[in-house]
C-alpha positions as CSV (number, residue, x, y, z in Angstrom):
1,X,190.8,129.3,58.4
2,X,187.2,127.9,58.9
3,X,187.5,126.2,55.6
4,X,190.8,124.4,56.6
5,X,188.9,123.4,59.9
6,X,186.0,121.7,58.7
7,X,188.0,120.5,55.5
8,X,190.3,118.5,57.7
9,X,187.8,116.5,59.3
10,X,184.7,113.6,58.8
11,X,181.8,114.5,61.0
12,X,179.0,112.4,62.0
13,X,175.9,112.5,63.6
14,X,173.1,110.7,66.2
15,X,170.6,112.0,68.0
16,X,169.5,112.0,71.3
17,X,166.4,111.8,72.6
18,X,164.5,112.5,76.0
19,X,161.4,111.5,78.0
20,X,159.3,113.4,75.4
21,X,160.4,111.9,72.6
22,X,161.8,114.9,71.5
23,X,165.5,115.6,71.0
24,X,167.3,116.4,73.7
25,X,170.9,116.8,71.7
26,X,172.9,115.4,69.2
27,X,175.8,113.6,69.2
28,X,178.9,114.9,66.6
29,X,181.3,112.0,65.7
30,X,184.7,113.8,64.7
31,X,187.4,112.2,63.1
32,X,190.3,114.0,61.7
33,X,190.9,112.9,57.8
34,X,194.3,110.8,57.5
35,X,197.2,112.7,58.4
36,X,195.6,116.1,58.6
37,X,196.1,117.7,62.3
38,X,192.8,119.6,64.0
39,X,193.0,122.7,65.8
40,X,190.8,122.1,68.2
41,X,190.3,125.8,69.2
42,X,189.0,126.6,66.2
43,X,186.8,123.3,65.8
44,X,185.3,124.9,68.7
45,X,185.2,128.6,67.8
46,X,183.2,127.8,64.3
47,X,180.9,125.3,65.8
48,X,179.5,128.4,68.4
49,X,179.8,130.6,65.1
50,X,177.2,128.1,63.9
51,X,174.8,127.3,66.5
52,X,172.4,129.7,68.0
53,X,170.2,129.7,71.2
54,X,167.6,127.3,69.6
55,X,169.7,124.7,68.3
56,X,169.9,121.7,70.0
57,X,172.8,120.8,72.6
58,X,175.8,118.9,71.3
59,X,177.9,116.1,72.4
60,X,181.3,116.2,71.3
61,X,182.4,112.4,70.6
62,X,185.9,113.1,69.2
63,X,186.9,109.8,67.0
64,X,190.7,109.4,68.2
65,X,192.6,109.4,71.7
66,X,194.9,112.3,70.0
67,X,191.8,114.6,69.0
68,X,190.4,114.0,72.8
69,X,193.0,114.9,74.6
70,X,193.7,117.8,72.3
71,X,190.1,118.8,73.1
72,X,190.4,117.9,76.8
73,X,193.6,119.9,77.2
74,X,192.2,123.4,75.3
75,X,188.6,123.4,75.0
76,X,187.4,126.2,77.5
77,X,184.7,125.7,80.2
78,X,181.3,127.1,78.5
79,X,182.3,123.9,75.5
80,X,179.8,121.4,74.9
81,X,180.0,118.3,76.5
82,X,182.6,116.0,75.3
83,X,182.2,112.7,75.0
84,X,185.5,110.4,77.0
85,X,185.7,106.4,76.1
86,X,186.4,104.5,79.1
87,X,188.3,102.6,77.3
88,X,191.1,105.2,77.0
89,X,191.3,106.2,80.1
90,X,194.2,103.6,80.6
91,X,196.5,106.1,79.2
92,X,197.7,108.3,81.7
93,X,198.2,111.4,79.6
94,X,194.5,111.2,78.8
95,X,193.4,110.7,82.3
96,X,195.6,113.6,83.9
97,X,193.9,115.5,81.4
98,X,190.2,114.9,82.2
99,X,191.1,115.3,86.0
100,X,192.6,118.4,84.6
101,X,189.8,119.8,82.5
102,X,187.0,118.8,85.3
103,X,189.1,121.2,88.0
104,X,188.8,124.2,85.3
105,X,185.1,123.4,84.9
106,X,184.9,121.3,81.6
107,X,181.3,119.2,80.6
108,X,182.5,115.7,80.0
109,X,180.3,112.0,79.4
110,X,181.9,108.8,80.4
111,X,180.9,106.7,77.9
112,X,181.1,102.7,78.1
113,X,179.8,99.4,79.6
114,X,177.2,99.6,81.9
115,X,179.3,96.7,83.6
116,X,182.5,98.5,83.5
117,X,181.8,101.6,85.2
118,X,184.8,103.2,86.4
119,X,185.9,104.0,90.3
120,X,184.5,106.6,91.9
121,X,187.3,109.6,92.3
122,X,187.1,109.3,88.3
123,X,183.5,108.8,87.8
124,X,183.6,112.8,89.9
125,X,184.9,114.3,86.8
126,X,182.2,113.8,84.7
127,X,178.8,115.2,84.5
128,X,177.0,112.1,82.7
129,X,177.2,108.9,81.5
130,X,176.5,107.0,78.2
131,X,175.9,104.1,79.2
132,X,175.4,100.4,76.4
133,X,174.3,97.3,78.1
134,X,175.4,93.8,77.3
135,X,173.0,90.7,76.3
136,X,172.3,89.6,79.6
137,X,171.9,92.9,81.1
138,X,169.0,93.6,78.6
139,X,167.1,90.6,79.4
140,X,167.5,91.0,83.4
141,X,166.3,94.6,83.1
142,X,163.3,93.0,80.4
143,X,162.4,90.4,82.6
144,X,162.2,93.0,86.1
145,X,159.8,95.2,84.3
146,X,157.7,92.3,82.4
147,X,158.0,89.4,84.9
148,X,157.2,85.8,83.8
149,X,153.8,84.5,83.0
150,X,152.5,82.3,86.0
151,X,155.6,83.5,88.1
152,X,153.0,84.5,91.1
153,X,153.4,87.3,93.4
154,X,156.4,85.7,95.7
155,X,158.7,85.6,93.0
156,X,160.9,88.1,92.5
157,X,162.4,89.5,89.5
158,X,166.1,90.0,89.1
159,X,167.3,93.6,90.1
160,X,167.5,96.1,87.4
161,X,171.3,97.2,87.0
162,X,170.1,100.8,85.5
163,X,171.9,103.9,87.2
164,X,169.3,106.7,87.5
165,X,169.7,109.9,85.7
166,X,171.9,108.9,82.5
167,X,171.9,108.8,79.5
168,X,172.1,105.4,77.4
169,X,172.8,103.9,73.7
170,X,171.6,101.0,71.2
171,X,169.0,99.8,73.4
172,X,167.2,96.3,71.5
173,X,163.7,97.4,72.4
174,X,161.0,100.1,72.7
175,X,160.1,98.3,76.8
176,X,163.8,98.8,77.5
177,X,164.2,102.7,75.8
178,X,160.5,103.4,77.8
179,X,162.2,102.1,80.9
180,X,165.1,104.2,80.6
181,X,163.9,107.3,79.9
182,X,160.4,107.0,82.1
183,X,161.2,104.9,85.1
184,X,165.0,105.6,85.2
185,X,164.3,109.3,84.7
186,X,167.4,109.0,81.7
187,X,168.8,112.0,80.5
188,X,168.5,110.6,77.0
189,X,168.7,107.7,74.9
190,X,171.1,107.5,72.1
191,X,169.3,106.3,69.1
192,X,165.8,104.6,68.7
193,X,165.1,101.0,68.6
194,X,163.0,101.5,65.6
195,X,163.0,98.2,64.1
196,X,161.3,96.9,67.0
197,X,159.0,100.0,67.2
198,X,157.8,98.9,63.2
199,X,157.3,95.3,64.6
200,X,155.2,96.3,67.1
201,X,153.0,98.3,64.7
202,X,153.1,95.5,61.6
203,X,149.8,94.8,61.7
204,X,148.3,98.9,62.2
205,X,147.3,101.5,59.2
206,X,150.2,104.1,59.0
207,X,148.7,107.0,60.4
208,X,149.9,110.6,60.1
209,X,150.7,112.4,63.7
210,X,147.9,114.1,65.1
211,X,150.4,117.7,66.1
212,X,151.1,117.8,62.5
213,X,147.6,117.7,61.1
214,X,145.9,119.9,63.8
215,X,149.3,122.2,63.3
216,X,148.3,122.0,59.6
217,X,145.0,123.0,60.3
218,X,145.2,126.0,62.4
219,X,148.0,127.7,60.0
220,X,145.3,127.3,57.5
221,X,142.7,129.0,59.9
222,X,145.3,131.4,60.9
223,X,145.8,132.7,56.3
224,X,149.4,131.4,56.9
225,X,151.6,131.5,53.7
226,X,151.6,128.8,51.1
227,X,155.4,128.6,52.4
228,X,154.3,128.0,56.1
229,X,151.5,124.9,54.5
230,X,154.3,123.7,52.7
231,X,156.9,123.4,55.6
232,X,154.3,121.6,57.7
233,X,153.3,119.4,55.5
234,X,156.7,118.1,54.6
235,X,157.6,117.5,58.3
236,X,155.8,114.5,59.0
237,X,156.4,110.9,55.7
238,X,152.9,109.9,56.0
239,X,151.6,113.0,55.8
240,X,153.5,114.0,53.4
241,X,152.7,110.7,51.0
242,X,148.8,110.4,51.8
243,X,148.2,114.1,50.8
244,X,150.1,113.1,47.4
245,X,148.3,109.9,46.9
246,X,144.9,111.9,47.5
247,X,145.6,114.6,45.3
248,X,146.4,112.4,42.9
249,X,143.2,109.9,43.6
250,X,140.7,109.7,40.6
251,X,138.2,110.8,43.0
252,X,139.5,114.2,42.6
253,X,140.2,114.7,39.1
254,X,142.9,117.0,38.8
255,X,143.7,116.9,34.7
256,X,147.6,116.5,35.8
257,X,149.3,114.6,38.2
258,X,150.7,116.5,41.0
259,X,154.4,115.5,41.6
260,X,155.4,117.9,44.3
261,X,153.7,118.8,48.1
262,X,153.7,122.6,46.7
263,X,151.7,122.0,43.3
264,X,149.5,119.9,45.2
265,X,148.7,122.7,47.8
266,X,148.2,124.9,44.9
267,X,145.5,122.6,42.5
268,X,143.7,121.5,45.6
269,X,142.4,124.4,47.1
270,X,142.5,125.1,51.0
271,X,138.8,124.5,51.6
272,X,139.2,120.5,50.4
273,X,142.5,120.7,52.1
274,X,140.8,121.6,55.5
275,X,138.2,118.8,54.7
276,X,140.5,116.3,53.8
277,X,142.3,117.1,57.0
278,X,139.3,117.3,59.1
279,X,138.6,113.5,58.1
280,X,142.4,112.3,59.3
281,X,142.5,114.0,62.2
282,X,140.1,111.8,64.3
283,X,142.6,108.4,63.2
284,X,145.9,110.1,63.6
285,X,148.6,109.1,65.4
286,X,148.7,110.2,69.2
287,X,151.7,107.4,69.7
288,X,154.8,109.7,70.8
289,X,157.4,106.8,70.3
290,X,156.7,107.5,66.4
291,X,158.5,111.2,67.0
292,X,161.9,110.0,66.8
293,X,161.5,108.1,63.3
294,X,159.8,110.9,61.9
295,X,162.2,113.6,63.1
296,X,165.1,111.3,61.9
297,X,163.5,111.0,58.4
298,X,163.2,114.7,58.3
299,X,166.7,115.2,59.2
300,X,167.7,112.9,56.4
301,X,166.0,114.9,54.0
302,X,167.1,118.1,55.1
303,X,170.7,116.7,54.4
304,X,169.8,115.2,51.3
305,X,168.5,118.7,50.0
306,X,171.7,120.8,51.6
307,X,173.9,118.5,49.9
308,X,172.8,118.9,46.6
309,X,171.3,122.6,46.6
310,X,173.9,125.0,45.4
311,X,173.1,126.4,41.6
312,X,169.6,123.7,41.2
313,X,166.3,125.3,40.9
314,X,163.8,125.7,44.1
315,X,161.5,123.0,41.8
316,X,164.3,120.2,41.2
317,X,165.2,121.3,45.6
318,X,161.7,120.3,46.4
319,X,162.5,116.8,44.5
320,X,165.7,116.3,46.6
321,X,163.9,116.8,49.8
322,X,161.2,114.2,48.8
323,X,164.0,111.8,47.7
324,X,165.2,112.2,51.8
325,X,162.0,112.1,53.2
326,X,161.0,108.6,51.4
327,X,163.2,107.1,51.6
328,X,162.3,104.6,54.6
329,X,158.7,105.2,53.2
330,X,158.6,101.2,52.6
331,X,159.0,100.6,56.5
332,X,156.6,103.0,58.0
333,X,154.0,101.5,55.6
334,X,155.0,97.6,55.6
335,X,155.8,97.5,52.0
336,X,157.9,97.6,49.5
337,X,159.0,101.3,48.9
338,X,158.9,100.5,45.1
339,X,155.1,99.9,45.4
340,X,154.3,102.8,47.4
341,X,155.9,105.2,45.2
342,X,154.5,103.4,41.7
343,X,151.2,105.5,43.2
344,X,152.9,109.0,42.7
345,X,153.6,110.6,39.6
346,X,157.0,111.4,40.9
347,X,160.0,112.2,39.1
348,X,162.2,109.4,37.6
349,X,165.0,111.0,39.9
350,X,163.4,110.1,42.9
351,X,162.5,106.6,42.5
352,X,166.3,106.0,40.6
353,X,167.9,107.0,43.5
354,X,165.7,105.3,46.2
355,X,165.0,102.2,44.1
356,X,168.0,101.6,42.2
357,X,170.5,103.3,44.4
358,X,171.2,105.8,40.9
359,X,171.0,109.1,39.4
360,X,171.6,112.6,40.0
361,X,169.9,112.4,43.5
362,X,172.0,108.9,45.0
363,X,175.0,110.6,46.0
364,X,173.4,112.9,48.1
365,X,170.6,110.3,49.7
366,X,173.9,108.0,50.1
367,X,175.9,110.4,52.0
368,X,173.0,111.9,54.1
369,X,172.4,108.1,55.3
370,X,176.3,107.8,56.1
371,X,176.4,110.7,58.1
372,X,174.3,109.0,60.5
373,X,176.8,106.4,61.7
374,X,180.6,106.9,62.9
375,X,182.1,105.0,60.1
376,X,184.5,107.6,59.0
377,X,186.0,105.5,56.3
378,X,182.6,104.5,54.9
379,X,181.7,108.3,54.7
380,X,185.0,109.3,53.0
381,X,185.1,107.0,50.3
382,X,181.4,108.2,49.5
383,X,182.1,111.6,49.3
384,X,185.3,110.3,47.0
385,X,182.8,108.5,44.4
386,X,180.7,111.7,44.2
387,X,183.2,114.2,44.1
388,X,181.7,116.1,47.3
389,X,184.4,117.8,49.2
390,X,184.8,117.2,52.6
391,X,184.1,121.0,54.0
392,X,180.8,120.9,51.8
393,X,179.8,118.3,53.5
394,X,180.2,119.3,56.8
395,X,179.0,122.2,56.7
396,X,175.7,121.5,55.2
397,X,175.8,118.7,58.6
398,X,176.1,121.6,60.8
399,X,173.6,123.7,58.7
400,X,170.8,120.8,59.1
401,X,171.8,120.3,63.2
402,X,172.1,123.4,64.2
403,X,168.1,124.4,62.7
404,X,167.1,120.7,63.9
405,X,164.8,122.5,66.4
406,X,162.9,124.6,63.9
């Protein structure tokens, strides 16, 4: 029965993140395939099988009026949240059912226009909002925090629409996602501007984060397993990539090239390790807005890895993850990603599939990038080309999110 659940449907995923810069939840896109019918009940019932007290929250965004009100009419009170488009709300069937499922004590998010918020007796039925902003409301809430040059101190700056205490998507800027979360006191922010967060940083070294190294450190203080070195290591791109390229560097000269984070641990030796630390940790990164690329990239290669792991070796696994984790290598260091991994010895696989878009590792790179938008279609046809079946795929989704915290 759980196989005909998660079989029947395309899940999707983004996350959330809070004032921290940490993830606050994640948001589940859920489409059912073409013609297949959901039970909603047991949607429900296997995602609580899956999740555990220290996975994050989610936030049901069901992909279809019928799978809404399906999930409006029978999910039961302790449910996640469930996402509600305002945009449906103009069927009554769908609207008698969130007054319906508020009275017996149901989580719901209004989602929609900042501009289009809707009256009051509905906006009581939900617990949150996720809110997008149009052009023009960007630019007034941009210019009230950053006035004009040479406007003086008797002009004022536009009021800043922002409702306090929500929770908003797609925002164009790191100033606008800072405001949100810091001045507005937002529950979250869907999504990270990150290609303004690289701009912003163009011209700075790519440094590894400074948790990660002194995190590093200490487990190496602490005679933690080669395991526990490992997992560390491979949780932060930079980190990950400088500590190849050094163990790799002539300077060291290691008679074979080290292709893998673990055969690097074990050629280098924990007292150059520690060193070799030591001498990052005073440049690392203290910048928190960095946390929700790297998290993102390490979700990516978590996927990548579950999708392609059953009956492969833990050696040819370790490859996988690396393809994952590199791939948006090229942005976080302002080059292109073909240069930056021409300095690793790396495997053939890796490079084909984030190079050239081929080999043995693409389909599974491919389809852990899909997974990160709602394009249902997009997704499908993927998993079609590389013969992965639907159920597979979502279950190794839910695997990855539900240990996103650990």
């Amino acid at each position: 029965m759980v196989q005909s659940v998660l079989g029947s449907l395309t899940l999707g995923y983004r996350p959330l993140w809070n004032a921290a810069r940490r993830l606050a939840a994640v948001q589940l896109y859920v489409q059912e395939l073409p013609g297949a019918t959901v039970d909603a009940p047991h949607l429900l019932r296997t995602l609580q099988e899956l999740w555990s007290a220290q996975s994050p929250p989610l936030l049901l965004a069901p992909q279809s009026p019928q799978l809404l009100l399906q999930l409006l009419q029978k999910a039961p009170a302790a449910s996640p949240w469930i996402e509600v488009r305002g945009r449906w709300l103009g069927n009554a069937t769908l609207l008698a059912s969130v007054r319906a499922a508020h009275q017996r004590g149901l989580r719901m998010v209004w989602r929609g226009e900042l501009a289009q918020l809707p009256p009051g007796d509905i906006a009581a039925c939900f617990d949150n909002s996720l809110l997008s902003l149009s052009a023009q409301d960007a630019v007034h809430i941009l210019q009230s925090i950053t006035p004009a040059p040479g406007s003086g101190f008797g002009t004022k700056a536009p009021p800043s629409p922002l409702l306090d205490g929500q929770m908003y998507e797609n925002l164009p800027s790191m100033a606008l996602a800072a405001h949100c979360l810091e001045q507005r006191r937002a529950v979250a922010v869907a999504g990270w501007p990150v290609d303004d967060l690289l701009f912003t940083l163009r011209h700075q070294q790519p440094q590894p984060a400074y948790a990660t190294v002194l995190r590093l450190m200490k487990a190496i203080d602490a005679e933690q397993s080669l395991d526990a070195f490992e997992h560390i290591l491979a949780q932060d791109p930079v980190l990950a990539y400088r500590f190849m390229v050094f163990t790799n560097s002539a300077a060291l000269g290691l008679r074979t090239g080290v292709d893998s984070l673990r055969r690097g641990l074990v050629m280098l030796g924990y007292g150059t390790l520690q060193r070799w630390l030591g001498e990052l940790l005073p440049h690392a990164s203290q910048d928190p807005n960095l946390q929700p690329l790297r998290q993102s990239m390490v979700l990516r290669a978590r996927l990548t890895e579950h999708l392609i792991e059953a009956g492969i070796e833990h050696e040819l696994q370790r490859e996988v993850y690396l393809t994952g984790l590199f791939w948006q290598l090229g942005d976080l260091l302002g080059e292109p990603v073909a240069n930056a991994l021409r300095r690793l010895p790396l495997s053939e696989r890796i490079s084909d599939a984030i190079v050239q878009g081929n080999g043995p590792y693409a389909g599974a790179l491919h389809i852990a990038c899909a997974l990160e938008n709602d394009d249902a279609q997009v997704l499908r046809a993927l998993c079609e080309s590389h013969e992965l079946a639907p159920e597979d795929v979502n279950r190794a989704l839910l695997r990855v999110l539900s240990e996103a915290n650990t």
